[in-house]
C-alpha positions in Angstrom: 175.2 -49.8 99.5 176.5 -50.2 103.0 179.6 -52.0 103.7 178.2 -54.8 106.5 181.3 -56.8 107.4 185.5 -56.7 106.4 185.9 -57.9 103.3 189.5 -58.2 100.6 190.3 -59.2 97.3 193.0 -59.2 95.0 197.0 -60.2 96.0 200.3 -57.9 96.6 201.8 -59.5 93.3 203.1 -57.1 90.8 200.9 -55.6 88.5 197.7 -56.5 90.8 196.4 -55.0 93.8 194.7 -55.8 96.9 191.5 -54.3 98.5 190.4 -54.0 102.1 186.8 -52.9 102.7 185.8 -51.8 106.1 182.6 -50.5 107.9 182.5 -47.3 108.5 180.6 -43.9 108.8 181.0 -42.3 105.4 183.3 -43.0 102.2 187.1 -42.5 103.3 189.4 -44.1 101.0 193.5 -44.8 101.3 195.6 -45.1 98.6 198.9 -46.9 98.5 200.5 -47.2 95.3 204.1 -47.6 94.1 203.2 -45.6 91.2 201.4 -43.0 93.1 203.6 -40.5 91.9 202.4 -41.0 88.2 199.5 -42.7 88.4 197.6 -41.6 91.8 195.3 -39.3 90.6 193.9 -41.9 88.0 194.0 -44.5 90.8 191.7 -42.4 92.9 189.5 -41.1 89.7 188.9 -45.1 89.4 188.5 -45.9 92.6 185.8 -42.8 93.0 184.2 -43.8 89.9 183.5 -47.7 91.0 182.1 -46.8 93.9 179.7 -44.6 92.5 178.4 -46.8 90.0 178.3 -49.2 92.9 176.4 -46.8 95.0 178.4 -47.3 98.3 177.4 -44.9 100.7 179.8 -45.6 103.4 182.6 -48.0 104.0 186.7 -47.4 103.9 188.4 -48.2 100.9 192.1 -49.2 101.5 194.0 -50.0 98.4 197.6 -51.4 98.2 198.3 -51.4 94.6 201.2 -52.6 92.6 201.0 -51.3 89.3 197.1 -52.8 88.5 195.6 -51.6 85.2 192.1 -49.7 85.4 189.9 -52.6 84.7 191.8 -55.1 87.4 191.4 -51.8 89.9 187.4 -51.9 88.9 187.3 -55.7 89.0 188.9 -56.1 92.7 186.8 -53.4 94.3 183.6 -54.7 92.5 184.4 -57.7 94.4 185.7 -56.8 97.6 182.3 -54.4 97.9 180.0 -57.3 96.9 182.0 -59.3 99.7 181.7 -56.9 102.6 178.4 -55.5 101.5 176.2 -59.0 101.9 174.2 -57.2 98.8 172.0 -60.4 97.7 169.8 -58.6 95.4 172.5 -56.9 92.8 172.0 -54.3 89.5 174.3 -56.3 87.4 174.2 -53.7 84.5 176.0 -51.3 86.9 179.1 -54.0 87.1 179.7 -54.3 83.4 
């Protein structure tokens, strides 16, 4: 899956996060976190993860999180992806 078009979800509230999607040649993903200290590496294990399962192939990823649990940081690139990806013919056992 090939991001088509710019494409966001989520808000800059605490505990939530915010996802940009962007065409682009490759995967490149940005991570900014206020608990990147802590948590970064589990961020970017997630993040890696969701696109997999999504099967993006090229795109970047910027995330501005705020302290999101795993399954709103799943949830909110699920749906900016499906946004900026025009996908009209989805596996919906790989979004569960």
């Amino acid at each position: 899956m090939k991001i088509q078009k710019e494409a966001m979800a989520g808000t800059l509230e605490s505990s939530d996060l915010l996802v940009k999607v962007i065409p682009n040649t490759g995967i490149e993903i940005v991570i900014n976190s206020d608990v990147n200290k802590q948590f970064g590496d589990q961020i970017r294990a997630v993040v890696e993860q969701t696109l997999q399962d999504l099967n993006v192939t090229d795109g970047l990823i910027i995330i501005d999180d705020k302290g999101a649990l795993d399954c709103a940081i799943k949830a909110r690139i699920q749906c900016a992806v499906l946004r900026g990806a025009e996908e009209e013919n989805l596996d919906w056992s790989k979004l569960l």
